[in-house]
C-alpha positions in Angstrom: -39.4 -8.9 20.1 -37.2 -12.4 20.1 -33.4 -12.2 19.3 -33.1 -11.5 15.9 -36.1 -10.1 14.8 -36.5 -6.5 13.9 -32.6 -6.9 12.4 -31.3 -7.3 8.7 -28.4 -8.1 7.1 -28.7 -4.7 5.9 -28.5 -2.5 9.0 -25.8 -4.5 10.3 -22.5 -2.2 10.2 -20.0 -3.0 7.1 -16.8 -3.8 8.8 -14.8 -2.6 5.8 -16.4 1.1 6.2 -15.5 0.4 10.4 -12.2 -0.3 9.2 -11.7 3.2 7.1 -13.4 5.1 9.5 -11.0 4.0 12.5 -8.1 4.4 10.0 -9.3 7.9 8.8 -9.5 8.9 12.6 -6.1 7.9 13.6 -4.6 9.5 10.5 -6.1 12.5 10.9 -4.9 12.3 14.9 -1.4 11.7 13.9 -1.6 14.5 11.5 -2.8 16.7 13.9 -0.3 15.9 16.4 2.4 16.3 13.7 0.7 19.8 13.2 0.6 20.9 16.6 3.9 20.2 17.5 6.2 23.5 18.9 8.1 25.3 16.3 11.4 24.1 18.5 10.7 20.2 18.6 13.7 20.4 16.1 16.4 22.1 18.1 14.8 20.5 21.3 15.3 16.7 20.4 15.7 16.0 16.3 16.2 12.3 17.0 12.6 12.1 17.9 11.4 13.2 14.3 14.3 12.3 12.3 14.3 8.4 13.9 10.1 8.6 12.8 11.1 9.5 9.5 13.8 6.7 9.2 12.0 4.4 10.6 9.0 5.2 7.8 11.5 5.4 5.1 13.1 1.9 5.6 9.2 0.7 6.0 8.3 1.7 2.9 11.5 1.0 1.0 11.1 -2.9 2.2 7.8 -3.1 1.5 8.1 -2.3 -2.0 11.8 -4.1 -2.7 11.7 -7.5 -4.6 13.5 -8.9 -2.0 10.7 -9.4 0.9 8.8 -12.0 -1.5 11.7 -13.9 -1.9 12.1 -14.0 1.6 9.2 -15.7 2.3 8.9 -17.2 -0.8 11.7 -19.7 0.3 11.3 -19.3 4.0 10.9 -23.3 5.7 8.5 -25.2 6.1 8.4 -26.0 10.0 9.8 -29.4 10.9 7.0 -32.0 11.6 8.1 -35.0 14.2 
């Protein structure tokens, strides 16, 4: 068999459905870490969840504000010489 023979458009993988499916597994990581964690992670070091959660808060609160599309709406152009 010669390169490309025996091969389709159609059996090559979607890279959309590789996308979700390494997305899905490193949610589902994360969740299980969050799961496993001990029951004394909280009195042991809170920073370490409550810096996550801030961090993820103020992620999702810029991402949604009106002000991030003006930001870049009148960001400059770069300076040609």
């Amino acid at each position: 068999m010669g390169a490309g023979e025996g091969t389709s458009l159609l059996d090559m993988p979607n890279p959309l459905e590789q996308v979700a499916a390494f997305k899905a597994q490193h949610y589902a990581a994360l969740a299980y870490s969050l799961y496993d964690l001990r029951a004394d992670v909280i009195l042991d070091a809170p920073w370490r969840l409550v810096s996550v959660i801030g961090l993820g808060l103020g992620l999702f609160w810029l991402l949604r504000s009106k002000t991030l599309p003006r930001i870049f709406s009148e960001w400059p152009e770069p300076v040609e010489k």
